[in-house]
VOGU-3710 file (C-alpha; in Angstrom, 3 decimals, decimal comma):
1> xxxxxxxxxx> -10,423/17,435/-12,517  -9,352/13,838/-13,116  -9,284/11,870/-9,646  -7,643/8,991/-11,409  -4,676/11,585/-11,956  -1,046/10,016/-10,564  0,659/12,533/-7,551  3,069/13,669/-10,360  0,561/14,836/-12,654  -1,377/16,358/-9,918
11> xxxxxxxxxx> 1,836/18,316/-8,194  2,670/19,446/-11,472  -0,441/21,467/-11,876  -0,451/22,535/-8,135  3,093/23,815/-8,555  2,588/25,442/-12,078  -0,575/27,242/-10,043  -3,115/25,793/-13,206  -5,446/24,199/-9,668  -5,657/25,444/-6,341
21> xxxxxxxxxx> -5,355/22,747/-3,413  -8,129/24,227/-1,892  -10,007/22,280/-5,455  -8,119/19,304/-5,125  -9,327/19,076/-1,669  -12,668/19,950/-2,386  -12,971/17,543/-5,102  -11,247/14,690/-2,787  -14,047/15,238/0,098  -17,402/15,619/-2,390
31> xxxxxxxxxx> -16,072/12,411/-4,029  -15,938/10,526/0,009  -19,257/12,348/0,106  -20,660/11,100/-2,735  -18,668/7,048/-2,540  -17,745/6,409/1,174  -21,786/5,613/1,706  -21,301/2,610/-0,699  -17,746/1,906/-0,073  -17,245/2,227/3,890
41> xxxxxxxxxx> -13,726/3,178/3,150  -13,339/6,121/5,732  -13,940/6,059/9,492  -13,381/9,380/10,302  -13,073/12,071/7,258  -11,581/15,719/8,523  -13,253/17,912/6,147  -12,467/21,157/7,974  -8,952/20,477/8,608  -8,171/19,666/5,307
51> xxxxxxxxxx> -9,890/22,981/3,936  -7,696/24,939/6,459  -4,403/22,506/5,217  -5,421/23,067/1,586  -5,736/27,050/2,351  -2,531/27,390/4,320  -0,978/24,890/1,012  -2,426/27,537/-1,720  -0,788/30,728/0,356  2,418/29,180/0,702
61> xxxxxxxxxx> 2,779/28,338/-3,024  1,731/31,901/-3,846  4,901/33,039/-1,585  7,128/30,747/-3,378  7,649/28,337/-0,766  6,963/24,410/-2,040  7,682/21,879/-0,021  8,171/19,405/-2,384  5,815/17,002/-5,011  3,103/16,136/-1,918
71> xxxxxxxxxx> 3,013/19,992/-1,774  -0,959/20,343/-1,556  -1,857/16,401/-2,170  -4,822/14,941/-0,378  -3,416/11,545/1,379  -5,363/9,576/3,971  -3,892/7,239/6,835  -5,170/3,872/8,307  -6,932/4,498/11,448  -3,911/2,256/13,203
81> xxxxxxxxxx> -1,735/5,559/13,077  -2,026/8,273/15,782  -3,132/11,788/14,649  -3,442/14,366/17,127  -6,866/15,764/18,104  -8,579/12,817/15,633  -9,782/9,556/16,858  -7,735/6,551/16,166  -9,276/3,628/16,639  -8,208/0,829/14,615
91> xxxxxxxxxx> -11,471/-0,368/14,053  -11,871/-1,617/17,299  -15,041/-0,803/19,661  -13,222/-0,192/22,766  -11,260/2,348/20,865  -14,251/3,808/19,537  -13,351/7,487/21,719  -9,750/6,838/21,878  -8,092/10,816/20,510  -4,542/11,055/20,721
101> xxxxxxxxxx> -2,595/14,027/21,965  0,815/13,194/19,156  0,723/13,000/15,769  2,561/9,280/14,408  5,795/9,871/13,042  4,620/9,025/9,630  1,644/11,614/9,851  4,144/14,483/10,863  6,622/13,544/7,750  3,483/13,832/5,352
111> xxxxxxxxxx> 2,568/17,171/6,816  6,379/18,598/6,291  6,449/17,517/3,085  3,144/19,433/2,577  0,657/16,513/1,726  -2,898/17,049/2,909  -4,646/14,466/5,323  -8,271/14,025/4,331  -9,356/11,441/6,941  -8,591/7,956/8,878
121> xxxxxxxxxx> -9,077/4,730/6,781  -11,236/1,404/7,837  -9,571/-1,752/8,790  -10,178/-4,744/9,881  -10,540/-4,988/13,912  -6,832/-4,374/15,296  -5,530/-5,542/11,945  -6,428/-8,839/12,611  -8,244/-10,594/9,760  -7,560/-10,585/5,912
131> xxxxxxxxxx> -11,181/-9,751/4,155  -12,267/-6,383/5,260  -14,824/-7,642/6,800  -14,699/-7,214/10,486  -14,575/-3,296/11,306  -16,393/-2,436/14,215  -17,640/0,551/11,774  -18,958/-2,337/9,225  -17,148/-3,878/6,455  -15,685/-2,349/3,205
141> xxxxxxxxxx> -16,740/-2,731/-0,324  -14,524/-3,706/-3,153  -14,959/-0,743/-5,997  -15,101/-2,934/-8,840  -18,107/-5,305/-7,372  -19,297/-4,447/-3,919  -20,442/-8,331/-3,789  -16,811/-9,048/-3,297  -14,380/-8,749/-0,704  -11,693/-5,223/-0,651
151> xxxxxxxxxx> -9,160/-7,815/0,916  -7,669/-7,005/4,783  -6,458/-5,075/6,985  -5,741/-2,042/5,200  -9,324/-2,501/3,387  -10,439/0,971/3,548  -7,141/2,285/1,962  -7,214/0,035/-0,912  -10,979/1,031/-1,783  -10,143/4,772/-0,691
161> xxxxxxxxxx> -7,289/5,088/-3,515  -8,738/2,283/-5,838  -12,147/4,953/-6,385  -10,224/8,044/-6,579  -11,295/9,394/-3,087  -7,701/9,921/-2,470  -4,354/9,823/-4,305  -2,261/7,647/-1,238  -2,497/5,833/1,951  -0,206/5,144/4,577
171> xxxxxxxxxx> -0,939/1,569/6,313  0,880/-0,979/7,641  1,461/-4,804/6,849  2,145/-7,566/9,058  1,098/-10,538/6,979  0,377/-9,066/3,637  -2,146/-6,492/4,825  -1,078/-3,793/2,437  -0,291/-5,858/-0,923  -3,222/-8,185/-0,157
181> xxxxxxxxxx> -6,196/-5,371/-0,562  -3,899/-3,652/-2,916  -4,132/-7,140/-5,606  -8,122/-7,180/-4,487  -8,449/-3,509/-5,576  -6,600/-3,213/-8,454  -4,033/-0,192/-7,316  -0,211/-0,416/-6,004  0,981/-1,783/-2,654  4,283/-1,266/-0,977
191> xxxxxxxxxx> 5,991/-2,340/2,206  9,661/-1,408/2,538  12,316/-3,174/4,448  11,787/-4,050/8,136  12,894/-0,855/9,771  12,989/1,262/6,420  9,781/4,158/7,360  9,175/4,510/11,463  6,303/2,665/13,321  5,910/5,091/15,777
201> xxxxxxxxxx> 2,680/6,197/17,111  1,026/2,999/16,148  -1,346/3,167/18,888  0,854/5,249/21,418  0,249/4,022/25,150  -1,920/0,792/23,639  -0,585/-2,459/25,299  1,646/-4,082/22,998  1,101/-6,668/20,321  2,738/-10,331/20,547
211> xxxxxxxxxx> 6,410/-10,277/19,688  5,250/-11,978/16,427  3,447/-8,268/15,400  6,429/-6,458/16,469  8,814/-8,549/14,531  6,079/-8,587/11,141  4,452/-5,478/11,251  5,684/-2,930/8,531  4,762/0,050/7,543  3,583/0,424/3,923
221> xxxxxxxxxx> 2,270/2,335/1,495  -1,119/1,952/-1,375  -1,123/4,119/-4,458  -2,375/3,881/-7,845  0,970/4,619/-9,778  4,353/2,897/-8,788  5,927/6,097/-8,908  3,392/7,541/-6,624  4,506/4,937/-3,889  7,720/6,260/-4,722
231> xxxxxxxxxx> 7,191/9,973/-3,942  5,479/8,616/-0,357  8,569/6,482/0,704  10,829/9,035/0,170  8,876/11,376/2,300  8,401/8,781/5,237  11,410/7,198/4,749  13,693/6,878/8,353  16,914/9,385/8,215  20,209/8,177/6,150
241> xxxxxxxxxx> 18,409/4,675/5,826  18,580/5,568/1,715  18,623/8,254/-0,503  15,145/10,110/-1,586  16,902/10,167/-5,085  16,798/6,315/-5,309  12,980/6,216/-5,174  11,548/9,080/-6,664  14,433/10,216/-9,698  15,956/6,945/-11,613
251> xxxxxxxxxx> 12,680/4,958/-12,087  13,350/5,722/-15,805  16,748/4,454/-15,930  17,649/1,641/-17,994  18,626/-1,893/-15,805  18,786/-5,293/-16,302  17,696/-7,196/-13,334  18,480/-10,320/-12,721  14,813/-12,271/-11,925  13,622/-14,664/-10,184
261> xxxxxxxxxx> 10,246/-16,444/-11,311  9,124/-18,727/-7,867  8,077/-22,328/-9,128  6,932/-23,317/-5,530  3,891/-20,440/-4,791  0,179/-21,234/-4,201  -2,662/-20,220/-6,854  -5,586/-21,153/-9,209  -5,505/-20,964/-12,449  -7,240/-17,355/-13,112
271> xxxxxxxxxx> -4,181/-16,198/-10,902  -1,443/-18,500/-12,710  -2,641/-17,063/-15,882  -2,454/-13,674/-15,052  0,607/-14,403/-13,632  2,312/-16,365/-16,367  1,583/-13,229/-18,926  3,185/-11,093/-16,143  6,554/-13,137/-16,501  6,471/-12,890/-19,797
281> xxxxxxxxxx> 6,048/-9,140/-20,047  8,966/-9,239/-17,565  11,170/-11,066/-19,255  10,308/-9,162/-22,754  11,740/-6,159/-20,733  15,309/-7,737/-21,024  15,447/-8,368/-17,592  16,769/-12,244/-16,752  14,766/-14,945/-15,432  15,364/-18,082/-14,026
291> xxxxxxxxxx> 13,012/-20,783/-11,854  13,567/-19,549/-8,248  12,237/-21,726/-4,679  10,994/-19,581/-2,113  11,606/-20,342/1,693  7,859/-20,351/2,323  8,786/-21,976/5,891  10,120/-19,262/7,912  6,808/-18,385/8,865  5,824/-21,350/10,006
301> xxxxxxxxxx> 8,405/-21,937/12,577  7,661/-18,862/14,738  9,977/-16,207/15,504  12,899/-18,132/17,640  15,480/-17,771/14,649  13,851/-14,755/12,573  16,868/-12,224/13,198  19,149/-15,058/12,521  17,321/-15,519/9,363  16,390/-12,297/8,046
311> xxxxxxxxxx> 20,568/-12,075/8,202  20,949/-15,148/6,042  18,538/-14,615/3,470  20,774/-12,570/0,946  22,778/-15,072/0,573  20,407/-18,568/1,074  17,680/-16,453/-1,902  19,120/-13,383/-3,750  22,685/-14,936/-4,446  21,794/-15,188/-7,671
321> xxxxxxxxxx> 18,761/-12,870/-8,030  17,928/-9,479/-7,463  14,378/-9,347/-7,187  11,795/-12,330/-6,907  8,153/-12,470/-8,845  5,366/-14,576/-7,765  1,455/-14,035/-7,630  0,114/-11,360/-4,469  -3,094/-13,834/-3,554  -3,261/-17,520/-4,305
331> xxxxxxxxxx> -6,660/-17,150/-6,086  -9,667/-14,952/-7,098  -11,302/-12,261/-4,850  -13,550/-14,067/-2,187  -16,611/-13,599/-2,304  -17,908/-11,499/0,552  -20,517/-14,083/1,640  -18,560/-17,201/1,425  -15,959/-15,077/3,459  -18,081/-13,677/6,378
341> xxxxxxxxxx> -17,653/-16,605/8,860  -13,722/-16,645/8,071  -11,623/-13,612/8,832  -8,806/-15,492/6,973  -10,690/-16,356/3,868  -8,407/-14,234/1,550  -4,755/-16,342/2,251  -1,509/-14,934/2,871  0,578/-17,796/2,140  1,943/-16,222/-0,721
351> xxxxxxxxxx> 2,893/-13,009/1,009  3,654/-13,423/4,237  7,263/-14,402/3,577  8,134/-11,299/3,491  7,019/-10,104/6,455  9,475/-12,997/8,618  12,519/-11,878/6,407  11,979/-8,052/6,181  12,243/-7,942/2,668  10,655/-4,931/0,262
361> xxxxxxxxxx> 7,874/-6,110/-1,077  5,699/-4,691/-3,742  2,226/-5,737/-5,325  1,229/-3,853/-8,391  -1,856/-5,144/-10,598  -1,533/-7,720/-13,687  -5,075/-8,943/-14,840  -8,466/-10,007/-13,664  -9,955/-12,816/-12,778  -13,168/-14,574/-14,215
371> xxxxxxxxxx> -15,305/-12,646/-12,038  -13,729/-8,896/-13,397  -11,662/-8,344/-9,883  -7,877/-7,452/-10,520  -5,211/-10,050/-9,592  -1,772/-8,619/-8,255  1,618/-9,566/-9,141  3,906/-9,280/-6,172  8,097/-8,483/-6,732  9,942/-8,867/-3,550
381> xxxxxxxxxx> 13,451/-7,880/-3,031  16,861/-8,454/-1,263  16,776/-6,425/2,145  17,299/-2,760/1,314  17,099/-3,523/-2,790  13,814/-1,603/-1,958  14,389/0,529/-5,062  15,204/-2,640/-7,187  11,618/-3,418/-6,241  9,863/-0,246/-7,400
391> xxxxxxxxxx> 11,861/0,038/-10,441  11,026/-3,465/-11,687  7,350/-3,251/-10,331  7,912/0,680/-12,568  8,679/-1,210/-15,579  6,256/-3,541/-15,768  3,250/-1,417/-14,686  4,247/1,088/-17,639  4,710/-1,836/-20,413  1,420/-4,046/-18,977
401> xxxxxxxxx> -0,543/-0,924/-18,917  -3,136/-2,533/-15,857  -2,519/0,784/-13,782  -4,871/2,596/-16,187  -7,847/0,299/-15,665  -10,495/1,539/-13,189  -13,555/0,751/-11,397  -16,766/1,742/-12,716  -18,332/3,403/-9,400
//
């Protein structure tokens, strides 16, 4: 069985009854068993439940009854989100025996649409740093050279999906902590618009973060196919905020975006190469470019004006656009030594943007540096042009090919 497969390939097979879940799951957790030693990408793995998921999956499809393409999938979940009965600690010490009684919101969509929870990713400490580096339960290892860093917070996620341990994550991003690892890794990372899939059971009962968390903090998604992300939103998605059919059924439709290329972003030159051939691929797509400035100060000036912002950004960046490119990280993979004393070392000025104004935001991979770690290109869009985001980051991924390069582990 290929682990590298995408979820459609896999639900097709699970559907047509040509592989059981119970194998799927079986092959998931001897791959964690045989990887997470190196990789440090799982805190908690739940072997038995996902056996007794994968069984219950496999009886169900013999009656006739699928729930849909996650039907039998093996997905994992940042150890941020709540699952009942199973530690959630966020990497954090204090946390270390912390079990929750309530599922998160996001766990209990994944389970109705039939998708198979294999275990709780690593993170950095309470989501706070940007290398992957500062778990209480050690650091994670980037699968394409364990000298380097996996990128942060949602480290384990990118490294769990990046190997083939798992075909999706669920994870959150406040600053760039999904699309960040995601660019280190070499696989797909999504956040929607602010509001778009429910933070709920983000550590239930916890004190609240700083208003600044609240107001950032999105949930998001890491995958190793753009369509994959696809399948994942529209399962988590909140109620009426779009239609399913937007994400997962027109990725293959013919458009013509208009595109904005940012002339004002951060990065060395490995990165502005990569990123340069990524515009070009774009634009040979027949989608229209033109040099766009990106409002890189919102961040900067705290949150006092951010709702009076995130209403005026349609119209002060996508009046002319419909979706913006620039590069995910503003240079090559850190090295994990030079980046142990610095839990910032991997920068989010290029991503972070996003996060103030509440736009989609996508990073999907387009090259490698000189070291052989991927570089991401990142496509943001207008506030709910969520699927203009996907489709774009659709096309290019199937005409740059990148998705189809993986780690030797």
């Amino acid at each position: 069985m290929d682990p590298y497969a995408s979820i459609t390939e896999l639900s097709t097979q699970i559907r047509e009854r040509a592989i059981s879940p119970v194998l799927v799951v079986d092959a998931c957790l001897d791959r964690i068993e045989a990887l997470n030693p190196h990789l440090n990408a799982f805190i908690t793995v739940t072997g038995d439940a996902a056996r007794a998921a994968a069984t219950a999956a496999e009886s169900e499809l013999t009656a006739g009854h699928w729930r849909g393409p996650l039907h039998g999938v093996p997905v994992a979940v940042k150890d941020f989100y709540d699952t009942a009965g199973i530690r959630t600690t966020a990497g954090f010490e204090h946390f270390a025996n912390r079990t929750p009684p309530k599922d998160a919101e996001v766990v209990t969509r994944l389970k109705a649409a039939g998708a198979i929870v294999i275990g709780k990713t690593n993170m950095d400490m309470l989501g706070m740093a940007t290398t992957g580096l500062t778990s209480f339960y050690g650091p994670v290892r980037n699968p394409w050279n364990a000298e380097f860093i996996p990128g942060g917070s949602s480290c384990g996620s990118a490294a769990a999906v990046a190997s083939g341990m798992c075909y999706a994550t669920v994870d959150t991003d406040a600053i760039g902590s999904c699309r960040l690892p995601a660019a280190c890794c070499g696989v797909v990372g999504f956040k929607g618009t602010y509001g778009l899939i429910s933070t709920e059971g983000i550590l239930a009962g916890e004190a609240p973060p700083d208003e600044v968390i609240i107001w950032f903090s999105h949930p998001a998604v890491t995958t190793r196919r753009v369509a994959d992300a696809a399948l994942i939103v529209a399962a988590l998605h909140v109620a009426n905020a779009l239609s399913s059919a937007d994400f997962a059924r027109q990725l293959n439709e013919p458009r013509s975006l208009r595109v904005g290329v940012a002339t004002n972003f951060k990065a060395d030159p490995d990165v502005l190469a990569a990123f340069t051939n990524a515009v070009n691929t774009v634009a040979g797509l027949g989608h229209v470019t033109k040099p766009t400035v990106i409002p890189f100060a919102g961040p900067r000036m705290g949150i006092q004006h951010i709702e009076r912002d995130r209403e005026a950004i349609s119209d002060q960046l996508f009046g002319d656009i419909d979706a913006l490119l620039l590069p995910t990280t503003t240079g090559a993979v850190p090295r994990a030594s030079a980046a142990a004393t610095n839990s910032q070392a991997l920068s989010a000025d290029n991503t972070s943007f996003a996060n103030y104004y509440g736009l989609p935001a996508i990073s999907v991979p387009c090259g490698f540096d000189a070291n052989g770690l991927p570089v991401g290109l990142q496509i943001v869009a207008r506030p709910s042009g969520d699927h203009d985001a996907i489709a774009l980051a659709h096309d290019y991924e199937q005409a740059a090919g990148w998705s189809r390069r993986y780690p030797a582990i």
